[in-house]
N, CA, C and O atoms as a printed pandas DataFrame, in Angstrom:
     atom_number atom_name residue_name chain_id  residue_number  x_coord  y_coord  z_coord
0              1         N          UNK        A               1   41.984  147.593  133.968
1              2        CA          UNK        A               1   40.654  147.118  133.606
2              3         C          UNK        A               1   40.658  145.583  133.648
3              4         O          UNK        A               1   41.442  144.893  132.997
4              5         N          UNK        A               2   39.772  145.144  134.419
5              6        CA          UNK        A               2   39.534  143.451  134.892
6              7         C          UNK        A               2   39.305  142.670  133.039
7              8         O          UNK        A               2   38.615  143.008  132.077
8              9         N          UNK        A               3   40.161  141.679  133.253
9             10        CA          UNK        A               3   39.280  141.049  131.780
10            11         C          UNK        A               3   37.943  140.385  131.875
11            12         O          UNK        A               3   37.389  140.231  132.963
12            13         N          UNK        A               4   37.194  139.819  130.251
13            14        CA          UNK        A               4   36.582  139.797  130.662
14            15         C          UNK        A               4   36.138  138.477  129.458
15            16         O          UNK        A               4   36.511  138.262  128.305
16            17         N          UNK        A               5   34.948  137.608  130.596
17            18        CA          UNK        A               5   34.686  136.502  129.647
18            19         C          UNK        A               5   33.503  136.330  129.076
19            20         O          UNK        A               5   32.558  136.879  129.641
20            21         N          UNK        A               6   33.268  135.659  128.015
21            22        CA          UNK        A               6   31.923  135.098  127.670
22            23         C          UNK        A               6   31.109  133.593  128.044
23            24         O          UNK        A               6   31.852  132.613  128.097
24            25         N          UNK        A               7   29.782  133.388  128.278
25            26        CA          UNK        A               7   29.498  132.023  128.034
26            27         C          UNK        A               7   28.609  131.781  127.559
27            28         O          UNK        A               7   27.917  132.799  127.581
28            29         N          UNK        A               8   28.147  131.071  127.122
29            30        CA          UNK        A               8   26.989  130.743  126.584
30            31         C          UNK        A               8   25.854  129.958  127.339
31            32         O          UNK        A               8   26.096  128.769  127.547
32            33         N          UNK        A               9   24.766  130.406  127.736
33            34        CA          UNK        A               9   23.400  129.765  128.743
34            35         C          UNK        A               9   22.665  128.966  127.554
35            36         O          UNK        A               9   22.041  129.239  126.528
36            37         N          UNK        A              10   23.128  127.720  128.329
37            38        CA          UNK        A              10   21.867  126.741  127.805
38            39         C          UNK        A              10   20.626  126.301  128.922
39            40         O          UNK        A              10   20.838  126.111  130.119
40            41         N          UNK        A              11   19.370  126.193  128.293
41            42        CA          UNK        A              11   18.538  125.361  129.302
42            43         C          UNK        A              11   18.148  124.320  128.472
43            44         O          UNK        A              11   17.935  124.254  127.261
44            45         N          UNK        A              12   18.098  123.498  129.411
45            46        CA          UNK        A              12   17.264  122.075  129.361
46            47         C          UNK        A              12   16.253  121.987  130.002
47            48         O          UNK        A              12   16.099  122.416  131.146
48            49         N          UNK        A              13   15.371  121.363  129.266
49            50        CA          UNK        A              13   13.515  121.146  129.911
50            51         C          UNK        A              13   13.263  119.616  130.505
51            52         O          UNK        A              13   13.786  118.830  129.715
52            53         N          UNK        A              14   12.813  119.101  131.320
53            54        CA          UNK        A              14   12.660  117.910  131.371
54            55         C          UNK        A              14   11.338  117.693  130.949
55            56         O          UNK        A              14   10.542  118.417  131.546
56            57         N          UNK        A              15   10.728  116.776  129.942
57            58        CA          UNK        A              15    9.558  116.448  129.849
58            59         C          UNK        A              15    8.907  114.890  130.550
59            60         O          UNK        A              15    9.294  113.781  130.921
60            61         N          UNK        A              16    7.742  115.665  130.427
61            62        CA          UNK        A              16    7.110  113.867  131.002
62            63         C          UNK        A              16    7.763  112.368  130.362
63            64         O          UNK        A              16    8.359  111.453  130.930
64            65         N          UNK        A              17    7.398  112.552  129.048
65            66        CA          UNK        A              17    7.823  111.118  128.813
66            67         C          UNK        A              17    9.215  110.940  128.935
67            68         O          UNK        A              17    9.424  109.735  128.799
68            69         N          UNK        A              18   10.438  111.643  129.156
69            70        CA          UNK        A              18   11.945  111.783  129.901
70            71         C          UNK        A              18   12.463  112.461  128.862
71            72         O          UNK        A              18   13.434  113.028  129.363
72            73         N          UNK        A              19   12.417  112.748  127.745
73            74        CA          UNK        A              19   12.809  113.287  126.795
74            75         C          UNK        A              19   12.797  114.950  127.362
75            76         O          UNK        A              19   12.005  115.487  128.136
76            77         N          UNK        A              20   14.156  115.593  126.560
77            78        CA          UNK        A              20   14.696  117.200  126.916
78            79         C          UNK        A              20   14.199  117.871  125.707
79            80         O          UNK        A              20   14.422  117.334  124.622
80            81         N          UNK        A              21   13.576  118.937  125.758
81            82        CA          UNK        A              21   13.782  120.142  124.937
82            83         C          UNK        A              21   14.774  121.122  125.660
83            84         O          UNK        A              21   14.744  121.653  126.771
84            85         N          UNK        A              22   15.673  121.164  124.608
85            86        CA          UNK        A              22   17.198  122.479  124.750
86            87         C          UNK        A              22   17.268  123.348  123.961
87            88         O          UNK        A              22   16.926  123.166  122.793
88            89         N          UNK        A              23   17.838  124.777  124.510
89            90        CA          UNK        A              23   17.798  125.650  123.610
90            91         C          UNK        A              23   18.737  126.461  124.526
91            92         O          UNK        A              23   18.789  126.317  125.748
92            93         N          UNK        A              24   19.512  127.373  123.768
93            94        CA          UNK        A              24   20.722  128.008  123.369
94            95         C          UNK        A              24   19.685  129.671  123.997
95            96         O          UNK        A              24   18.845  130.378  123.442
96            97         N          UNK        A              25   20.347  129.695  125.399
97            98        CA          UNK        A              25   19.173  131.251  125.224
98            99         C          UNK        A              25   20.016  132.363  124.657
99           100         O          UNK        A              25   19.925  133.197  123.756
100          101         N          UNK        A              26   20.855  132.013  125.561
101          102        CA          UNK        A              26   22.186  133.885  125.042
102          103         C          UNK        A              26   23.584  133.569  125.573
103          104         O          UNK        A              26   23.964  132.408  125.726
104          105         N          UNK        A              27   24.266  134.536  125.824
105          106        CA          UNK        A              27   25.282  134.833  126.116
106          107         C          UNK        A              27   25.822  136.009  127.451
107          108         O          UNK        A              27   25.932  137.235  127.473
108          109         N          UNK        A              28   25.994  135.250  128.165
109          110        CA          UNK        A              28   26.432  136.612  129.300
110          111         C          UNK        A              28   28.171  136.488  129.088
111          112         O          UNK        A              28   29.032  135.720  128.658
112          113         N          UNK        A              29   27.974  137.973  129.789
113          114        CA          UNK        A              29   29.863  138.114  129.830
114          115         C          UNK        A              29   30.051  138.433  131.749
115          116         O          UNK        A              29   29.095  138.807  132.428
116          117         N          UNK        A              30   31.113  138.244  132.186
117          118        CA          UNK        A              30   31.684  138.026  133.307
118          119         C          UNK        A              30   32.604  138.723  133.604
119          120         O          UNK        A              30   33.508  138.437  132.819
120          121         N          UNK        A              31   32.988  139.623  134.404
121          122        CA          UNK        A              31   34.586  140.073  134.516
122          123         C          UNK        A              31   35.278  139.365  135.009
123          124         O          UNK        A              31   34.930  138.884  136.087
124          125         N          UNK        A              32   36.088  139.134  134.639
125          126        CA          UNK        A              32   37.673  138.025  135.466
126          127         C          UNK        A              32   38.485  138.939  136.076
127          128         O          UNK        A              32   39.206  139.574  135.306
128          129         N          UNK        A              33   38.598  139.260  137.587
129          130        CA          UNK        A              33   39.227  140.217  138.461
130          131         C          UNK        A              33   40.388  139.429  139.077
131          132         O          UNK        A              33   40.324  138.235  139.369
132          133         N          UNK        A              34   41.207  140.037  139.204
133          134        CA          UNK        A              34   42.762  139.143  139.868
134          135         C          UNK        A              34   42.199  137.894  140.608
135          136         O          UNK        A              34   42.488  136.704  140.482
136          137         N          UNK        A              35   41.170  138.627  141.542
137          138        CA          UNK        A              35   41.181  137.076  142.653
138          139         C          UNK        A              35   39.719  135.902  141.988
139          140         O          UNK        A              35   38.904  135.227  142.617
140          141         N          UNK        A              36   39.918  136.094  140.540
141          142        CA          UNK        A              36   38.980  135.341  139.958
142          143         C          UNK        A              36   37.530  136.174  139.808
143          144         O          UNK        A              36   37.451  137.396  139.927
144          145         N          UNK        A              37   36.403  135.288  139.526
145          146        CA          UNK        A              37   35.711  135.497  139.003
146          147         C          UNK        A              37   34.301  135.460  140.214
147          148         O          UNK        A              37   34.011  134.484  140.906
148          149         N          UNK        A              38   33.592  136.785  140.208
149          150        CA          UNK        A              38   32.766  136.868  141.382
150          151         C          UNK        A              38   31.413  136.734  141.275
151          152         O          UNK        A              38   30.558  137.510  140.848
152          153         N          UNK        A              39   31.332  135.372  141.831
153          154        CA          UNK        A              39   29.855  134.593  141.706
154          155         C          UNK        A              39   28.612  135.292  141.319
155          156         O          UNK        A              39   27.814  134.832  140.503
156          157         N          UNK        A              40   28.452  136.623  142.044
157          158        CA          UNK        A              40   27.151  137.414  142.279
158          159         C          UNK        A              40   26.973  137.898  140.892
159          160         O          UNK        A              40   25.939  138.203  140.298
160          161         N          UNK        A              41   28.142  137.902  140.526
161          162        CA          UNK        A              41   28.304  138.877  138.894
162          163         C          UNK        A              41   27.547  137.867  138.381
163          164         O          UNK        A              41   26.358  138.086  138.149
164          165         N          UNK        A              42   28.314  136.161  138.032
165          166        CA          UNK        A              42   27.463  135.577  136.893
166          167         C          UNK        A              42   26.027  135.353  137.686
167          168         O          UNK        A              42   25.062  135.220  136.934
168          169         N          UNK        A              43   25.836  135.311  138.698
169          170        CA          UNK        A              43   24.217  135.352  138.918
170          171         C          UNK        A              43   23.264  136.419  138.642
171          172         O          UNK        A              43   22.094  136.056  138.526
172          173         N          UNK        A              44   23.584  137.974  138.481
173          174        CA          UNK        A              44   22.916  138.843  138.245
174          175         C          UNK        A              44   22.852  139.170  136.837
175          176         O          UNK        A              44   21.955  139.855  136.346
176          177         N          UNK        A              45   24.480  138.322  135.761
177          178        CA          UNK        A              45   24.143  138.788  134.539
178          179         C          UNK        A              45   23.326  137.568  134.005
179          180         O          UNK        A              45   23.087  137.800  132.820
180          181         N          UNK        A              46   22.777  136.320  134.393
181          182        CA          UNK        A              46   22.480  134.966  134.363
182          183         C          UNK        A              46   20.905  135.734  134.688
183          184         O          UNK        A              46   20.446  136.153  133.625
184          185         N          UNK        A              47   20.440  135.875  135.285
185          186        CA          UNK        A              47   19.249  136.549  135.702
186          187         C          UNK        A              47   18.706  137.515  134.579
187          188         O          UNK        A              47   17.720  137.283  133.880
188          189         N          UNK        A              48   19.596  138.759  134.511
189          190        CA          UNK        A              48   19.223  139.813  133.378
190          191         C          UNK        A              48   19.039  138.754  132.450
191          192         O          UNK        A              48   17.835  138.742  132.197
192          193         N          UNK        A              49   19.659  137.792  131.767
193          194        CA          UNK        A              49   19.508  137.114  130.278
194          195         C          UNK        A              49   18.161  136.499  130.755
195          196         O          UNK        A              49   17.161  137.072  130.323
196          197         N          UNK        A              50   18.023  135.751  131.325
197          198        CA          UNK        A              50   17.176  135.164  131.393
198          199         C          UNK        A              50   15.854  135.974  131.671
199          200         O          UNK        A              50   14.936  135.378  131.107
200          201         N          UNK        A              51   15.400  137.089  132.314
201          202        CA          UNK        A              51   14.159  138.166  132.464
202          203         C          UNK        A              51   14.139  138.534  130.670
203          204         O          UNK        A              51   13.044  138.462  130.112
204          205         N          UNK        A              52   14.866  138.759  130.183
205          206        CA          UNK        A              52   15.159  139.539  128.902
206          207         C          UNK        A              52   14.912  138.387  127.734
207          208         O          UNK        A              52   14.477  138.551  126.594
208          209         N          UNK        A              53   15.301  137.256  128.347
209          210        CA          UNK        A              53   14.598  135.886  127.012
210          211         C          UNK        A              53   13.398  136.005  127.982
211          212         O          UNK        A              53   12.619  136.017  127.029
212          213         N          UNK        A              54   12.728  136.085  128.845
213          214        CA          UNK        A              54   11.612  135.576  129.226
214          215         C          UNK        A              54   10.316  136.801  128.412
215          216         O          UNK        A              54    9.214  136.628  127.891
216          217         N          UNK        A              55   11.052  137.830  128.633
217          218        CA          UNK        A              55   10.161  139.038  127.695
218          219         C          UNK        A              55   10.102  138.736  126.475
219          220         O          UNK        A              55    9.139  139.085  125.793
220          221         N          UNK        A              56   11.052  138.079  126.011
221          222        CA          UNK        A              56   11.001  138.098  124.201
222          223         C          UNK        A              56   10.125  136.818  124.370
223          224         O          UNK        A              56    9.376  136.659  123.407
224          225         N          UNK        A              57   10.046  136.112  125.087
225          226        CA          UNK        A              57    9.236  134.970  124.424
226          227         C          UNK        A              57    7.383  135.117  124.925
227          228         O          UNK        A              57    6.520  134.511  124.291
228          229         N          UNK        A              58    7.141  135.767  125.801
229          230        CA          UNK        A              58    5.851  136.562  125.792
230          231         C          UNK        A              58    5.450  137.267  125.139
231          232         O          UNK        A              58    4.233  137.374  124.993
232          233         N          UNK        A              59    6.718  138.355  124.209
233          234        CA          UNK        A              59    6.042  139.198  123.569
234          235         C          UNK        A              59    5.689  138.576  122.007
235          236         O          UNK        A              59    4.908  139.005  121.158
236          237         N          UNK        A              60    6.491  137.526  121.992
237          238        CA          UNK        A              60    6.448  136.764  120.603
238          239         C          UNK        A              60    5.510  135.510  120.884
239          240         O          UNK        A              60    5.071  134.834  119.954
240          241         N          UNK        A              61    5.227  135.238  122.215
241          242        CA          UNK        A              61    4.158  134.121  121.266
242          243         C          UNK        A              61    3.003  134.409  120.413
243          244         O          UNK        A              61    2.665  135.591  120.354
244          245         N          UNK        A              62    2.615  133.907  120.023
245          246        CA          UNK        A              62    1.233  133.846  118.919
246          247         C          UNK        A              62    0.168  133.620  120.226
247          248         O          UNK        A              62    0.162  132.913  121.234
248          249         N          UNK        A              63   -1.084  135.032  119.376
249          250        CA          UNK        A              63   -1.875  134.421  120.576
250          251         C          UNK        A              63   -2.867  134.365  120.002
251          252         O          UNK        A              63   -3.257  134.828  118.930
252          253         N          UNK        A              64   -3.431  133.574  121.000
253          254        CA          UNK        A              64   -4.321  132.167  120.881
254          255         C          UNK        A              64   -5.820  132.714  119.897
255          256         O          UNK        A              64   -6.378  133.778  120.168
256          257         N          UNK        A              65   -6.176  132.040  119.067
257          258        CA          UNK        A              65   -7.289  132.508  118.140
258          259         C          UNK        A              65   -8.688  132.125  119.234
259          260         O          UNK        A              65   -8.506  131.789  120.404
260          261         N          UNK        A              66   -9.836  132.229  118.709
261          262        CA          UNK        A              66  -11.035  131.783  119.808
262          263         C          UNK        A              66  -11.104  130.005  119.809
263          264         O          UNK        A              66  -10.703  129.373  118.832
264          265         N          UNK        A              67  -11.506  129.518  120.689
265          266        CA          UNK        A              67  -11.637  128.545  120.831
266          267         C          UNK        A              67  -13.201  127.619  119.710
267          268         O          UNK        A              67  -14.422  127.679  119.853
268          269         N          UNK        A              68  -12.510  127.033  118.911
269          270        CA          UNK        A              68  -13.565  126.068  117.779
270          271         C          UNK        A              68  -14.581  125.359  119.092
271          272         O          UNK        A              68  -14.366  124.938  120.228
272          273         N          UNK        A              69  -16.095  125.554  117.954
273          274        CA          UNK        A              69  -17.254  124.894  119.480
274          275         C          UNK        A              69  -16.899  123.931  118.817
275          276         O          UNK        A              69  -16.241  123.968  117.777
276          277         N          UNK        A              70  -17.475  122.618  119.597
277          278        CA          UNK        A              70  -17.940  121.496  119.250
278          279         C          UNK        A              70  -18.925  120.939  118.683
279          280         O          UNK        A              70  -19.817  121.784  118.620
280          281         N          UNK        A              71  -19.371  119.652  118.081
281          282        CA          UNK        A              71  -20.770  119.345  117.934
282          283         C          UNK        A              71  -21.734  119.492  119.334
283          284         O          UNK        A              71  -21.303  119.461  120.486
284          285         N          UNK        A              72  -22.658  119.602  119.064
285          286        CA          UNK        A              72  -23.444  119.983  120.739
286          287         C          UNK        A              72  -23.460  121.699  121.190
287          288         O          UNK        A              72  -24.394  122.262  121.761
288          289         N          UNK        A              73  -22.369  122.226  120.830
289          290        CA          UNK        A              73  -22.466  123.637  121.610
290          291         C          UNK        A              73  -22.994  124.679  120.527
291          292         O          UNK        A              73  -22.632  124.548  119.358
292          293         N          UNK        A              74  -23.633  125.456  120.811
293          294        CA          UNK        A              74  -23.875  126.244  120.229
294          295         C          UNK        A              74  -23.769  127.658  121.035
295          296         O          UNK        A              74  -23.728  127.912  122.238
296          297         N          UNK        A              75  -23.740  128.472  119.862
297          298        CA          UNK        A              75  -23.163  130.309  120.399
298          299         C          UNK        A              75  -24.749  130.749  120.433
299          300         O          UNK        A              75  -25.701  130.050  120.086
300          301         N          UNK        A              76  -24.782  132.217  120.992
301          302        CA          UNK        A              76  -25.614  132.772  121.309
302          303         C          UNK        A              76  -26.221  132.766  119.702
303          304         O          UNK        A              76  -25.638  133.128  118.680
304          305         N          UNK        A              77  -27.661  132.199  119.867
305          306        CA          UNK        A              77  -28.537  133.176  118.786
306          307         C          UNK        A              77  -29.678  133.912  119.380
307          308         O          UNK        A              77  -30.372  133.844  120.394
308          309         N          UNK        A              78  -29.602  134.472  118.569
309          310        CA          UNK        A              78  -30.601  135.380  119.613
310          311         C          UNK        A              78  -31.983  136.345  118.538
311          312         O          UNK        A              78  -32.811  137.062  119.099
């Protein structure tokens, strides 16, 4: 049985004013096979983490309340 490793996926955001938001998404594991470690593996388990944080963070955002009118607008009266 191949051993086997862990790592930890970070992303970094670049924002406009140059400043990063980072965050810690997960952890994939890797098998380590005699002739090393096979690229496609960490790209497909790098992928799964990342589809799988991308679901949790859709299913968890907060969503959006109605939009406040302004002075000037008014809603249907009728």
């Amino acid at each position: 049985m191949p051993a086997e490793i862990t790592s930890t996926v970070r992303l970094a955001v670049g924002m406009p004013d140059g400043s990063e938001v980072r965050a810690e998404v997960g952890l994939i594991a890797i098998s380590v096979h005699p002739d090393g470690v096979d690229i496609s593996e960490v790209h497909r388990a790098l992928g799964e983490l990342l589809i799988d944080a991308g679901r949790y963070m859709v299913n968890s955002a907060p969503t959006p309340g109605p939009a406040p009118q302004g002075e000037g607008e008014s809603g249907s009266q009728g």
